[in-house]
N, C-alpha and C positions, 0 to 999 in steps of 0.2 A: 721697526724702521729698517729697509734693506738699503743695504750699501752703504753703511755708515763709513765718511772719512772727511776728518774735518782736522783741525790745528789748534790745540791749546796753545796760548803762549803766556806762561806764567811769569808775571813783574814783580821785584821786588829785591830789596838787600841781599846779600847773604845770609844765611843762616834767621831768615825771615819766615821759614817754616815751608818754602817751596817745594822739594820733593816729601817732605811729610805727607801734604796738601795732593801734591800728583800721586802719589800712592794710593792714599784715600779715594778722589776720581776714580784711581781708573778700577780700584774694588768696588766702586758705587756704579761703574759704568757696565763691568758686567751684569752685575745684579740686573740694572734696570735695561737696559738693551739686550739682554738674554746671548749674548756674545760671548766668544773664545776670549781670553785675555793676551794672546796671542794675537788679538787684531789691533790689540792697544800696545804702542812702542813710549817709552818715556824715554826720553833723549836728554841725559843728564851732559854737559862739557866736564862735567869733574871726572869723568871716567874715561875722558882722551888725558884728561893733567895728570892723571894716577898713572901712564904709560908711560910718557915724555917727561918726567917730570919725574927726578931722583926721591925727595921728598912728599910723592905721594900729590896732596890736592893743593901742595901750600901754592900761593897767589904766584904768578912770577909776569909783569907784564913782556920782557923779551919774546914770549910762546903765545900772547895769547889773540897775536892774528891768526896764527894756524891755528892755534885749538876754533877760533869761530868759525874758519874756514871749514874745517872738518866738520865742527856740530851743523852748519848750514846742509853739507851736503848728506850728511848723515840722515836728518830731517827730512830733504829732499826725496831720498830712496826710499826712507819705510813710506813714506805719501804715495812714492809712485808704485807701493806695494799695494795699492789698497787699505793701508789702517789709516786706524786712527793716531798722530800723533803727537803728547805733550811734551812741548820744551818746557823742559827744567831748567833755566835760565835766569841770569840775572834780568838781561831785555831793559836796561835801565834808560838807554838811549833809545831816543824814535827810530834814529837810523837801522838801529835794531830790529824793532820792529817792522820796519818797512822794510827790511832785509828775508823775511818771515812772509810779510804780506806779497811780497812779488812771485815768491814760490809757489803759495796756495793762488794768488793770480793766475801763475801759468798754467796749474793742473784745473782750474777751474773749479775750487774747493772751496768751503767756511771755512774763517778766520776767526778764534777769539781772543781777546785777549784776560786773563784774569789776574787783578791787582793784589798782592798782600800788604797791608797799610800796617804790619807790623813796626811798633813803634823802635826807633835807632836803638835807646837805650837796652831794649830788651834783646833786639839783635846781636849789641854785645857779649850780653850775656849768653846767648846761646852758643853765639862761636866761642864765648872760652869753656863752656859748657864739652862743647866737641872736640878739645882741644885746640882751639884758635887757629886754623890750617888759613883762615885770611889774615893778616894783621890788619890791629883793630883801626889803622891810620888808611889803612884802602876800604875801609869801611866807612868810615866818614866822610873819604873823597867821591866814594859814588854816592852818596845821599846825598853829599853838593850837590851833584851834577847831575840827578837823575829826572830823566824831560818829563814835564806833566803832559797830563792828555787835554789836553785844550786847543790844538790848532789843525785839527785834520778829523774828517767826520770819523774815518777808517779805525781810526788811533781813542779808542775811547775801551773801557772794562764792561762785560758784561755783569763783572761780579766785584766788589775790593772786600778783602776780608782782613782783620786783625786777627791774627792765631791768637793770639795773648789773652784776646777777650773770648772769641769763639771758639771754643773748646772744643765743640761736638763737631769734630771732623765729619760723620756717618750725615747730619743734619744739613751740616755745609756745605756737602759734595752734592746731597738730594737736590737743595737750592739751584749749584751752579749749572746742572744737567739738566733738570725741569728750564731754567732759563736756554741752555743750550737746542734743548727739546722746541722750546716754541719757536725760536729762528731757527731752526733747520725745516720746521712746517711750514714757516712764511715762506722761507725761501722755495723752498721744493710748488707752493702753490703760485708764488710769483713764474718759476719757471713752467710750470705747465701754460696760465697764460700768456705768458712770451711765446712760447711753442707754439699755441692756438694763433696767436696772434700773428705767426711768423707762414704759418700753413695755411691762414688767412688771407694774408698778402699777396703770397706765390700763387694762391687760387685765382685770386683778381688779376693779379697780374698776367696768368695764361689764358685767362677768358679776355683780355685787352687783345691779347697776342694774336690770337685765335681770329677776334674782330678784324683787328686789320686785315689783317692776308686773305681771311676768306671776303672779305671785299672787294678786298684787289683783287682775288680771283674771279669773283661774280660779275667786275666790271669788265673784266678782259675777256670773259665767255660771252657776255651781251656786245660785246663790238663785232663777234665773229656772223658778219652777215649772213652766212646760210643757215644759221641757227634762231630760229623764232621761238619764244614762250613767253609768257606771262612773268611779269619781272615783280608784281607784287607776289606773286604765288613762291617764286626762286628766292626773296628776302625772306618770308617766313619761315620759309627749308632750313637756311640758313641759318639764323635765329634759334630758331629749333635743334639743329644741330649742336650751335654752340653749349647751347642747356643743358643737352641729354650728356655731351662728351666731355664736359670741362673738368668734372670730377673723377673720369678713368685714369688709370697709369699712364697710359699712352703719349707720348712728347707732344710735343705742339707740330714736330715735323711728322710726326706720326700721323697726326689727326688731319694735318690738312694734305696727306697722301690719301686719305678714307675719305673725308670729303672729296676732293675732286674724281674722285672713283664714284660716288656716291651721286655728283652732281651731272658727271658727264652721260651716266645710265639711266639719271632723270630724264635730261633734256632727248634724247636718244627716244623715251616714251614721248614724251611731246610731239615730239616730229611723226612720230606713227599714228 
């Protein structure tokens, strides 16, 4: 597939196995796209909180409109770099989400989103596993709060996985990419017939164009009384014209500069 560039946007807790999972993709996504892994960016925010942030990744809500603001734009630039790119994200909120989908909107890109349905409890345990750089009390508060996908067609998983049960990362990334693979083919075949259908349009619409005007012109050549011919033989011409030209380059102001070139060296034989 040429030109791959599309948006993971990975949901889920903390410490719910998300950049484990983005690692695995994007080793699963060279393999099977035969791509640089250098086309693939993973856009982690823990690696703006490791900068701004004395303590490394621990949670601090004071920073964490700037850290989103920078992971948004961050995201933003490897897209308009041509890659591929996964947020490593919590993405708990819609708004989030739809903060993701307006990007890939604007560069005219796929969007997917894939869910980790790693269970709370286990989540715990992994961030004290890591040393617990979130407290376990903001971990709980975004599982309150975290918006299901049920009210926006947009806003839906191509894929949810439980780390905890699915182990085989190598099997699970194949899954998510084969899933990725067949909507990126819909789509690429929806857009050829949009394209057809758009090249379609403009075709008819300049054969309309073409109609009128050289009507107009044939009617305003037959008022000119010193010129006599046959006016079923001149629609024909005409007709004919419109046929043979409507699928050259040539504008519409073009064509009917060659027709009336065309029609006045007719009549011109007529009269001889």
């Amino acid at each position: 597939m040429k030109n791959l560039r599309f948006l993971i946007a990975l949901v889920g807790l903390p410490a719910s196995g998300k950049s484990t999972l983005a690692n695995a993709v994007k080793k699963k996504m060279v393999e099977k796209f035969k791509i640089n892994e250098d086309h693939i960016s993973i856009i982690d925010p823990d690696l703006i909180r490791s900068i701004i942030i004395e303590n490394g990744v621990e949670f601090d809500y004071t920073v964490e409109p700037f850290i989103r603001k920078e992971n948004l734009e961050n995201i933003r630039k490897e897209l308009e770099q041509k890659k591929i790119v996964i947020s490593d994200d919590l993405n708990y909120y819609r708004s989030m989400r739809h903060d993701l989908k307006l990007i890939t909107d604007s560069l005219d890109i796929p969007f997917f989103i894939v869910y980790l349905s790693t269970p709370l409890k286990i989540c715990l345990k992994w961030n004290k596993k890591r040393g617990s750089p979130i407290p376990d009390e903001v971990i709980y508060k975004i599982k309150e709060k975290i918006d299901k996908f049920d009210r926006y067609n947009w806003d839906f998983p191509i894929y949810s996985v439980d780390l905890s049960v699915s182990k085989n990362l190598d099997e699970v990334s194949s899954e998510i990419l084969n899933i990725i693979e067949i909507n990126l083919n819909l789509l690429e075949g929806s857009f050829k017939r949009l394209k057809l259908e758009k090249v379609g349009e403009n075709l008819e619409n300049k054969k309309t164009e073409l109609d009128v005007l050289t009507r107009k012109m044939v009617s305003e050549i037959l008022k000119e009384q010193r010129i006599q011919f046959n006016g079923k033989e001149i629609s024909n011409f005409r007709k004919q014209f419109i046929n043979k030209n409507v699928n050259s380059d040539l504008s519409v102001s073009e064509l009917i500069n060659k027709f009336k070139t065309l029609l006045r060296n007719r009549k011109i034989d007529k009269i001889k």
